[in-house]
MARVOLO-210440 format. One line per 4 residues: for each residue x, y, z of C-alpha. Coordinates in steps of 0.001 Angstrom, whole numbers. Each point is the difference from the previous one (the first is absolute). Layout:
X,Y,Z  ...
END
This chain:
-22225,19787,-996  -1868,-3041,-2153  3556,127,-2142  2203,-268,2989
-2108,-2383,1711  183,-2239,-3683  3779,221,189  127,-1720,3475
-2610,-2449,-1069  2389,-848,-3032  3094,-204,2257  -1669,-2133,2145
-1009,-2398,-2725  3919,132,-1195  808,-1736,3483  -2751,-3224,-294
-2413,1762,2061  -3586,-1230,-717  1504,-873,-3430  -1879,-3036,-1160
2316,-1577,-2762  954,-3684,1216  1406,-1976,-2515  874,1982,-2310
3028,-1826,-2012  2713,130,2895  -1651,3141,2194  -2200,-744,2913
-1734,3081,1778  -2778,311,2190  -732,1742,3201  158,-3498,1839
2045,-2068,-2116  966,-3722,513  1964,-1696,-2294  1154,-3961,-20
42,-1285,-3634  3676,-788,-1501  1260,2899,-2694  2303,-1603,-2285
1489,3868,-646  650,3092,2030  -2846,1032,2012  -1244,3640,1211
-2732,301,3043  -1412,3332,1659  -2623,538,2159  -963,1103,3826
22,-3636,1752  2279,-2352,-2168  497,-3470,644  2341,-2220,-2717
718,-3467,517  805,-995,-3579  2859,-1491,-1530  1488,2982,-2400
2552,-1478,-2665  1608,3521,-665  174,3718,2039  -2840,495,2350
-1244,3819,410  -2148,389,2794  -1383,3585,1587  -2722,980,2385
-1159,836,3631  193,-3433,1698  1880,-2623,-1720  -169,-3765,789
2486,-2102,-1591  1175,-3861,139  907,-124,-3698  2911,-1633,-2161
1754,1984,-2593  2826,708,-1957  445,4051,1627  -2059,1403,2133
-723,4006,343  -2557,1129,2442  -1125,3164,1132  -2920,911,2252
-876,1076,3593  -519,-3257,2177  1993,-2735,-1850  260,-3829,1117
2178,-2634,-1545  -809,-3426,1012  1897,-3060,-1074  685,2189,-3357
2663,-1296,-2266  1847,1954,-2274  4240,625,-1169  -333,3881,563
-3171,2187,1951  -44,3418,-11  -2263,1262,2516  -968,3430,838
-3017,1106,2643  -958,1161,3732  -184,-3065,2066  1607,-2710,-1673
267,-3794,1393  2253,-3145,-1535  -1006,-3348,1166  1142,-3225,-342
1005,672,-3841  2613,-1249,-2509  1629,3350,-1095  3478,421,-2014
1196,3423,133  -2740,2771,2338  -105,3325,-900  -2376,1574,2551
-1365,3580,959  -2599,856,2507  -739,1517,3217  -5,-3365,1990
1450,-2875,-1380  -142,-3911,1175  1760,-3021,-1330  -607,-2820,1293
1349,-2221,-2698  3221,-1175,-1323  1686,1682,-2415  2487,-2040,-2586
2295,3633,-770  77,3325,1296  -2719,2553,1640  -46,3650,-940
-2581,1288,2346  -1118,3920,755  -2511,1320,2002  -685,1181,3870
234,-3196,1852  1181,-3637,-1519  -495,-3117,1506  2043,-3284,-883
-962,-3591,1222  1602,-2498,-2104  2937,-1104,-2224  1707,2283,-2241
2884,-2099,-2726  1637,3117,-581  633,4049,1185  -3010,1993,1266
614,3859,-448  -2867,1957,2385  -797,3936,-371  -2272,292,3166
-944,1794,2946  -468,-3407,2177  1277,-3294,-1154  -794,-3337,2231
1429,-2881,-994  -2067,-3015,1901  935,-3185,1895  153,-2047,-3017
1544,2201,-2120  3291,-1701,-1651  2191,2518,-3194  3018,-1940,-1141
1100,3244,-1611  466,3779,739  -2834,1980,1882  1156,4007,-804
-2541,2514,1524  588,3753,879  1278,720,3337  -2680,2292,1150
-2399,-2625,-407  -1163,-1659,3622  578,-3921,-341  -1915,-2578,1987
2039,-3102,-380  -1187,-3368,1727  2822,-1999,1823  -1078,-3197,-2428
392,1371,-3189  3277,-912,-2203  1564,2932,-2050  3006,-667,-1774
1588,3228,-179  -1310,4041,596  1136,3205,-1463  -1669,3160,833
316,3575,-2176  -1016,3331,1180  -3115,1461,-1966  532,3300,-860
-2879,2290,1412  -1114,3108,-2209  -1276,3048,1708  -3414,1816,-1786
-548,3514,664  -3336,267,-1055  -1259,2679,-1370  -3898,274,-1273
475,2492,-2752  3526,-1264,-1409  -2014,-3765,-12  -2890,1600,-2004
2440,2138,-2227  1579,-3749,-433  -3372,-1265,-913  -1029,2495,-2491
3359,177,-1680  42,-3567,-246  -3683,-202,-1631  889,3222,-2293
3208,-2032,-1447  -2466,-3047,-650  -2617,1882,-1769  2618,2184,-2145
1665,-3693,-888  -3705,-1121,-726  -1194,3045,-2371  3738,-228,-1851
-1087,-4219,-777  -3009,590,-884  1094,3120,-2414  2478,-1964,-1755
-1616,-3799,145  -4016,699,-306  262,-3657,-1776  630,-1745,3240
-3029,2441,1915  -2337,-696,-3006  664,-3996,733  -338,611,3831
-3681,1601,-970  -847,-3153,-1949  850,-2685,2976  -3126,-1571,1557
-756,1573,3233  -1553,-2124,1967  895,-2148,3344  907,-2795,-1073
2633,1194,-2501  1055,2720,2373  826,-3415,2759  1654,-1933,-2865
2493,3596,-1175  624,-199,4355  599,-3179,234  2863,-142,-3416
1291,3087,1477  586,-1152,3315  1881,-3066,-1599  2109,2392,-2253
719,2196,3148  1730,-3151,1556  1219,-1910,-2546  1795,2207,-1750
3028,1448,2262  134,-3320,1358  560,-1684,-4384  2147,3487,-280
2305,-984,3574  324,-3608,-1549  1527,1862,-2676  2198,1880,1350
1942,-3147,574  376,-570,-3583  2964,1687,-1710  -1524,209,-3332
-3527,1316,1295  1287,2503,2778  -395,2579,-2517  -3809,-866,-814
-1146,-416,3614  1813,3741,1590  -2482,1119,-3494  -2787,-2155,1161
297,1278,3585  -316,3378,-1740  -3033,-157,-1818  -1667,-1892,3018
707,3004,2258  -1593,2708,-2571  -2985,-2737,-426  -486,622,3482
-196,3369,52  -1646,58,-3311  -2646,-2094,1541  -2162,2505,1853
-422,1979,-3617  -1190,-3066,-1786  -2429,-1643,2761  -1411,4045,1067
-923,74,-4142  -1455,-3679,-12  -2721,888,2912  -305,3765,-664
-810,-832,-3626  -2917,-2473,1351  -1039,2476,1742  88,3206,-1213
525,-474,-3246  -4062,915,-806  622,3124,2501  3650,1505,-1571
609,-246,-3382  3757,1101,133  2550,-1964,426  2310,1681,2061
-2581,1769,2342  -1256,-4078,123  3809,-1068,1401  -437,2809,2193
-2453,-514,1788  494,-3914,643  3321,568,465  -673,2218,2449
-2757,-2073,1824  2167,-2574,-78  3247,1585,1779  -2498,1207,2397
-1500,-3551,683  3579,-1342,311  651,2586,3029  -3062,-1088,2243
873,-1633,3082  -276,-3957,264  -1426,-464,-3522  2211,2388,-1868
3158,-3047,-132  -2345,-2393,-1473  -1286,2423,-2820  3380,1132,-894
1259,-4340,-368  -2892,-474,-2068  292,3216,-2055  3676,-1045,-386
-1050,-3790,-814  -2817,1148,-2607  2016,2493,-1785  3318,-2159,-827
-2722,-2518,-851  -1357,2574,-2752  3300,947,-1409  1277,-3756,-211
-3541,-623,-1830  222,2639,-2781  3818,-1352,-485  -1032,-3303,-1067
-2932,1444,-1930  2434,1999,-1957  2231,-3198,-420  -2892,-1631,-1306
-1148,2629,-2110  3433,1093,-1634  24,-4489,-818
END
């Protein structure tokens, strides 16, 4: 139990949680974190209560539990539970969380996701917004596209271009509010017979195939394992891997879509796209060896039984209500961030 109860310590860590590491270069974490100083570069936060007023001159990462946010950036991504822009200014934000309010900020292009959603700003493009209920109040240049149980669209509400939303969804539409033209499509609705032991069959077929992928790596590259066993384990490098993974999660299918556009480099991006989707799933392997190997590397001296069992702790952790979709991002996020790591190290080394 002192082993399992280390693991969620560690994951907790991972996501800023009573992390004390302000400062350091570009990364600011702390449980309460508050952060106003101009960051000539791109800047990753994390903690429980975050508040960021700085002026970022690059991408701005920001996760945690409450989020507070009247910054000015180049990009903005920003995941959490409670999330509130005010008088933010940025070309793109990507925003993901539970309760998530806009106000009175200078936004390009929103890309949104949440369970409730307000904007209360102007918007110079388009909105892609997702979640149960969306509310607009304000002026939207271009098209707003809507996936959402209950959209209201408020008194002073004015889109010059296209609001599409499914036609199941129930509208609320004030008698003020200027749209310039509507489209509707009909959401397709999937039926799920579910049954308990086909979803644990699923489960344990689905961890079985990781581990045999796992214990076939590891058999045929014990170089890259030996290097995993030689990374510093401790919090603050564990935040920093995060934090460069989450980046790399983002940025690259969005470099690899820019490509796509590109005659000559079509070819490279569909590869690219490739080798990001088996990083992914890759990722739990890598990140389940980092910790297991802090931790139990004293206890189990072979390798494989080592990847076993952390993978296995892992995949389990991953599965637990409420906590288990936050363990498996950050497994995901630390593990492409260990692979992408021991590639430059071997650039470096074969120079």
């Amino acid at each position: 139990m002192k082993k399992i109860f280390k693991i969620i310590i560690v994951f907790l860590l991972m996501v800023g949680i009573n992390v004390n590491a302000k400062g350091i270069n570009n990364f600011f974490a702390d449980d309460n974190l508050k952060v106003n100083e101009d960051i000539n570069a791109t800047a990753f936060a994390a903690g429980n209560n975050v508040d960021i007023s700085s002026k970022v001159n690059g991408l701005n990462f920001v996760a945690g539990n409450n989020l507070t946010l009247s910054s000015s950036q180049d990009h903005l991504f920003a995941a959490g539970n409670n999330i509130q822009l005010n008088e933010v200014t940025t070309k793109d934000a990507f925003i993901a969380g539970s309760l998530i309010k806009i106000n009175n900020s200078n936004i390009r292009d929103l890309y949104v996701a949440g369970e409730t959603i307000l904007i209360n700003s102007n918007i110079e493009r388009n909105i892609y917004a997702g979640g149960e209920k969306v509310t607009i109040n304000g002026t939207i240049e271009g098209n707003v596209n809507i996936a959402a149980e209950e959209i209201v669209i408020e008194d002073e509400t004015v889109i010059k271009g296209t609001l599409e939303y499914p036609e199941e969804s129930k509208i609320s539409r004030s008698k003020s509010a200027s749209i310039g033209d509507i489209k509707t499509y009909k959401g397709e609705k999937v039926e799920v017979d579910y049954n308990p032991i086909t979803n644990v069959l699923e489960k344990i077929i689905s961890f079985v195939s990781l581990l045999v992928t796992g214990l076939i790596l590891l058999t045929i590259n014990k170089k890259l394992f030996k290097k995993i066993e030689k990374e510093d384990k401790n919090a603050i490098n564990m935040l920093k891997n995060t934090c460069l993974g989450f980046a790399l999660l983002i940025l690259i299918p969005l470099v690899s879509i820019i490509m796509l556009f590109t005659v000559l480099l079509m070819p490279l991006s569909i590869i690219t796209l490739l080798i990001y989707g088996i990083l992914i799933y890759l990722s739990m392997i890598a990140s389940s060896y980092y910790i297991g190997n802090w931790i139990f590397k004293d206890k189990i001296k072979n390798n494989y039984l080592l990847l076993t069992v952390s993978l296995l702790i892992v995949y389990l952790f991953t599965k637990v209500p409420v906590i288990g979709g936050f363990i498996s991002f950050i497994s995901v996020c630390l593990g492409i961030s260990i692979y992408i790591n021991q590639l430059i190290n071997n650039i470096k080394e074969n120079k």
